[in-house]
N, C-alpha and C positions, 0 to 999 in steps of 0.2 A: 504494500500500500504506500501509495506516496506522501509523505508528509503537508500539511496543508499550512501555513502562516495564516492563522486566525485575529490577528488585530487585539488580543486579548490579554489582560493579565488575572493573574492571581491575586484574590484578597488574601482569603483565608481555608482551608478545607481540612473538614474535621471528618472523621470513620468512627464508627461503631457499631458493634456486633449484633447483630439480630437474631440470636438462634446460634448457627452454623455458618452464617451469611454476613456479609460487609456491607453496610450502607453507610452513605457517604455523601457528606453536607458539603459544596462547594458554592462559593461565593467569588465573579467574575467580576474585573471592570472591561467594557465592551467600548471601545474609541467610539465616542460620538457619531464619526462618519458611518459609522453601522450599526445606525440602531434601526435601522430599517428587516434588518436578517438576523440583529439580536435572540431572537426567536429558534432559528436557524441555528445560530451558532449553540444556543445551549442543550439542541439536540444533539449536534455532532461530537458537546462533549461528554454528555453522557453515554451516545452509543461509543466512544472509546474506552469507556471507564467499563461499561458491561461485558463487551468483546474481548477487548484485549488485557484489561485488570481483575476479570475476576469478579464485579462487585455485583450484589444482588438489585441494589435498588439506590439510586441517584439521584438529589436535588440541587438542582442548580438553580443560583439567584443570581440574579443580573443587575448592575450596577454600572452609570452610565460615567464612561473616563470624559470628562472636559478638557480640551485645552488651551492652557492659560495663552 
């Protein structure tokens, strides 16, 4: 798979156990010029965190990056 430059950073992201299972809190800033696929983007980071990490269940919150 090809790596993709998402426009994005990391706030914060916390894991916790469910059972057997990892779920996993993550908090995005998303460059303003994309908040139009904001939406978009915090699908593609959960479907990597399902597929390729393992995690049972994923919340991403989005957080709009301004620049000064």
């Amino acid at each position: 798979m090809q790596k993709e430059r998402l426009f994005i950073d990391l706030k914060d992201i916390r894991g916790r156990k469910y059972g057997s299972n990892a779920v996993v809190d993550v908090v995005i800033f998303v460059d303003s010029a994309f908040i139009g696929v904001a939406h978009d983007i915090s699908e593609r980071v959960e479907e990597v965190l399902i597929k390729e990490h393992d995690v049972f269940e994923v919340h991403v919150h989005i957080e709009l990056k301004i620049k000064n």
